[in-house]
Each structure stands twice: as structure tokens, then as C-alpha cells.
C-alpha positions in Angstrom: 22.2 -16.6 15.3 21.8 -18.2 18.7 22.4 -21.3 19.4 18.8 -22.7 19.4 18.0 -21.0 16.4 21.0 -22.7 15.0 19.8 -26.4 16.3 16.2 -25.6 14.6 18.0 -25.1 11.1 20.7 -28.0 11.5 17.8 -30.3 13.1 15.1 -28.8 9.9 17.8 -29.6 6.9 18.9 -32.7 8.2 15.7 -34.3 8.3 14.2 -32.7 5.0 18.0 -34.0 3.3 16.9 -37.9 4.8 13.3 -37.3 3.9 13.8 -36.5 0.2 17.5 -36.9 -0.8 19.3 -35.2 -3.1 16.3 -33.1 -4.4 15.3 -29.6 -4.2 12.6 -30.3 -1.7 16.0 -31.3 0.8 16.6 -27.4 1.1 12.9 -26.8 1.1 12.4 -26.0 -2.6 10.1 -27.0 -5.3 12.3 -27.7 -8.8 10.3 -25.1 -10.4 10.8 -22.3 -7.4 14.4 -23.1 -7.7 14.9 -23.1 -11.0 13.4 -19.4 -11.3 15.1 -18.0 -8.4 18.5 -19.2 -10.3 17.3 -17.8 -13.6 16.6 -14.7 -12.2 19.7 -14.3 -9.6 22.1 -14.7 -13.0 19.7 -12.2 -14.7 20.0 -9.7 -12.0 23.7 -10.4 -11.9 24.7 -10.4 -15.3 28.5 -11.8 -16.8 29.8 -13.9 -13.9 32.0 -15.6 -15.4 35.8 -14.9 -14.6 34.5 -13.8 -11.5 35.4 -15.2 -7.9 31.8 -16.1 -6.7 31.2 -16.8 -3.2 27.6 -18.8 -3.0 26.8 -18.3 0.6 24.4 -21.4 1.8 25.0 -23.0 -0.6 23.5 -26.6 0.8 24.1 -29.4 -1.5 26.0 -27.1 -4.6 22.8 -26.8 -6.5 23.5 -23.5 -8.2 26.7 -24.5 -8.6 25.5 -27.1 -10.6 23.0 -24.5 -12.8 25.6 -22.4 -13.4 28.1 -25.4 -14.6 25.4 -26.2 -16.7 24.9 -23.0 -18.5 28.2 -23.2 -19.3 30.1 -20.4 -17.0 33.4 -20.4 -15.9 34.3 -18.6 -12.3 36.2 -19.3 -9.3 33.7 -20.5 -7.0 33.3 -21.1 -3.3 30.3 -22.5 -1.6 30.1 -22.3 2.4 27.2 -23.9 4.2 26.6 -24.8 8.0 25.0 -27.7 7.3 27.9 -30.2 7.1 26.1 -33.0 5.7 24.8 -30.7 2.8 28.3 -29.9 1.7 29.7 -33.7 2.1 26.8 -34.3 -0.8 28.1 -30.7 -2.7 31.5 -32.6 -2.1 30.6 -36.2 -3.4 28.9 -34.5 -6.8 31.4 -31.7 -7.5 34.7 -33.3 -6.9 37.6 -30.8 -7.1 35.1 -27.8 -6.7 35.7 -25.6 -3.4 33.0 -26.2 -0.1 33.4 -25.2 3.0 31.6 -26.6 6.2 31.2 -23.2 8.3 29.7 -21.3 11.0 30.4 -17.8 9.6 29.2 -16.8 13.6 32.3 -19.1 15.0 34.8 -18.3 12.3 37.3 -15.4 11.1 36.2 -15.6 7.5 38.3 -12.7 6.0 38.4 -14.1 2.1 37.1 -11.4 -0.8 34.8 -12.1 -3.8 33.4 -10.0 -6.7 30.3 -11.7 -6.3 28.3 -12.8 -3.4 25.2 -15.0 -3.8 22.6 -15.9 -1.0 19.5 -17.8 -2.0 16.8 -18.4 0.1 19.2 -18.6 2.8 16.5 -16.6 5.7 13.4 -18.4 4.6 13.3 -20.6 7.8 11.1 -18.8 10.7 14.1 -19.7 13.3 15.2 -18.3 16.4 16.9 -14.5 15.8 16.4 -15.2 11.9 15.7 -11.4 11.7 18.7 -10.0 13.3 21.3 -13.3 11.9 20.0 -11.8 9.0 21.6 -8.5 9.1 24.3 -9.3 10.7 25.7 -12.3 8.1 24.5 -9.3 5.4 26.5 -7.0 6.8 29.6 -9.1 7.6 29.3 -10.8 3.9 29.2 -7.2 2.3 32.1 -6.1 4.1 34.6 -9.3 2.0 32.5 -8.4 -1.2 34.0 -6.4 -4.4 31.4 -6.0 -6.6 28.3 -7.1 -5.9 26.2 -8.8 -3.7 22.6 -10.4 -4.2 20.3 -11.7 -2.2 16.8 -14.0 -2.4 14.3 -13.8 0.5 10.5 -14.2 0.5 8.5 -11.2 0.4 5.7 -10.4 3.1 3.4 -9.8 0.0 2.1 -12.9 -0.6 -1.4 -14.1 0.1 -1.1 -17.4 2.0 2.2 -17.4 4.3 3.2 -20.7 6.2 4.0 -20.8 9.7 7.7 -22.0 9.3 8.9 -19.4 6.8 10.1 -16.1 7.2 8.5 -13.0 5.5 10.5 -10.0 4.7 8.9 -6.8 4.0 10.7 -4.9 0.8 10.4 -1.5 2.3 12.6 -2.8 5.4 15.3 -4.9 3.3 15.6 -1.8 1.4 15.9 0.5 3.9 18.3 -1.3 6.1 20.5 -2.1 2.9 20.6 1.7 2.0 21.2 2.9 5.7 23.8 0.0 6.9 25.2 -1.3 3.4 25.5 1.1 0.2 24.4 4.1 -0.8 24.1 1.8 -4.7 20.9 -0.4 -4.0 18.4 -2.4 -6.1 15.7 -4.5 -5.6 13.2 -6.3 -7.8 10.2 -7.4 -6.2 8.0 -10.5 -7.8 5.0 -12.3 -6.6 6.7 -14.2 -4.2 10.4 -13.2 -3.7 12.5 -10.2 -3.0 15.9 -10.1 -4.9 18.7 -7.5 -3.3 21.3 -6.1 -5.1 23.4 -4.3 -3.4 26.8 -2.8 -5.2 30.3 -1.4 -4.1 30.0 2.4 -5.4 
């Protein structure tokens, strides 16, 4: 991501974390749209637990949190760029591993069965497209089993400005060509969720 694209995403979750706390709507979510997406990540994902789960933007350790709740025990690591996101991730889950990164600037070279990334692209920024493929393809690479992905589909009636679309056939297309040959995708009314597997 270049840097201005990175400045619009810092400058976007650190006012939306002042504006509304430590609530969904500080990464932009509704507690009902998050909720789902969780639900239906696991779903997709199936028996976690024992597993070493990398949650890739994590922000402020929200699924995390959903998980802990449901009762499942992994190794877990959450990495966001947002610094002040992870110091609250930090300050509620004492003892649990996150990481303050630029996976751009760093040699990140650590392996996990299971790679999470929810709603990580949804923010129209600067080179969000090609940031995009490149974190995908650099996350996949450190990734064992599986790796799944949330974005927000092109196929939906009303679209904001300051969010970023994706269309299914693309995703699916670009994760068969420059990923794995072992794809799937389930496409809802508002969301896209990836799956894409080591063969």
C-alpha cells in the first residue's frame, strides 16, 4: 500500500476508535454485521481449535474475543497496523499475542494453519486493489491449511463512496490463477467469503 493510502486508513480508524470507543462501529461495523461475518467465517472454517490462527487486521481483538467466547482453544496471533487498535486488543486480552505491524515494512516469515482476514479491504483507500493482492498473496505463502477471507461484494444495491467493492468473478479468478488450484467462495447479499486451501 502506498504511503497515502496508508495515512487515509491510520487517519480513518483513529478517528472512528475516538468517535465511538471500543465498539464495533470503531472498525466501521454495525454489531449485527459483525457478528454474522464471525458466525459465518467459523462456519466456513470449521474445527479451529488446536490450531495456530493468525487473525490478520485484527483491530481491537474482536474475534478474538467471539471465539474465546464460544469456548475454543487455539494459538492465536492478531497483527494489525493500527497501533492504537492493538494497545486496546492488548489492555482487554492480557497475555494474548498482538502485534503492531506494517506487514509492507516488515519480514514477517511466521506459519499458521489458519489465516483469517475480516473486512480488512473494505476501505476505498489509495492502491486498496493491488495492497489487496499483494498482502493475499504474501499471507498465503506463511499459511498451512487454510486461509479465509471477508470482503464486500460489488452486488449490492446501494454502495457508499468510502468502501471498496469486490466483484466475486475477479476474487475468484485471481485466487485460482495466483493462489491455489483448491478455491471456494460463498457469496451472500452483502459479502464475499474466500477460502482458499493448501492442496
Amino acid at each position: 500500500m502506498d504511503t497515502l493510502g496508508k495515512k487515509e486508513l491510520l487517519d480513518f480508524y483513529n478517528r472512528h476508535l475516538k468517535d465511538f470507543g471500543d465498539t464495533p462501529g470503531a472498525v466501521r461495523w454495525t454489531p449485527d454485521g459483525q457478528l454474522r461475518r464471525y458466525k459465518t467465517l467459523l462456519r466456513i472454517a470449521g474445527e479451529v481449535s488446536g490450531k495456530n490462527v493468525l487473525d490478520f487486521g485484527c483491530g481491537k481483538g474482536d474475534l478474538y474475543g467471539f471465539m474465546r467466547e464460544k469456548g475454543y482453544s487455539l494459538r492465536y496471533c492478531g497483527i494489525d497496523i493500527n497501533r492504537h487498535l492493538i494497545e486496546l486488543a492488548r489492555s482487554k486480552y492480557p497475555g494474548t499475542e498482538f502485534i503492531a505491524m506494517d506487514i509492507d515494512e516488515t519480514d514477517f516469515n511466521r506459519y499458521f494453519d489458519i489465516m483469517f482476514i475480516c473486512g480488512v479491504f473494505n476501505l476505498r483507500i489509495a492502491g486498496i486493489e493491488e495492497s489487496m493482492k499483494n498482502i493475499l498473496k504474501k499471507l498465503f505463502r506463511l499459511c498451512t491449511e487454510a486461509l479465509h477471507v471477508n470482503l464486500l461484494t460489488s452486488h449490492v444495491p446501494r454502495k457508499s463512496v468510502e468502501l471498496f467493492y469486490v466483484k466475486p468473478e475477479d476474487i475468484l479468478n485471481f485466487a485460482i490463477t495466483q493462489l491455489s488450484g483448491s478455491v471456494a467462495l460463498l457469496h451472500t447479499k452483502k459479502d464475499i467469503f474466500l477460502s482458499v486451501y493448501r492442496t
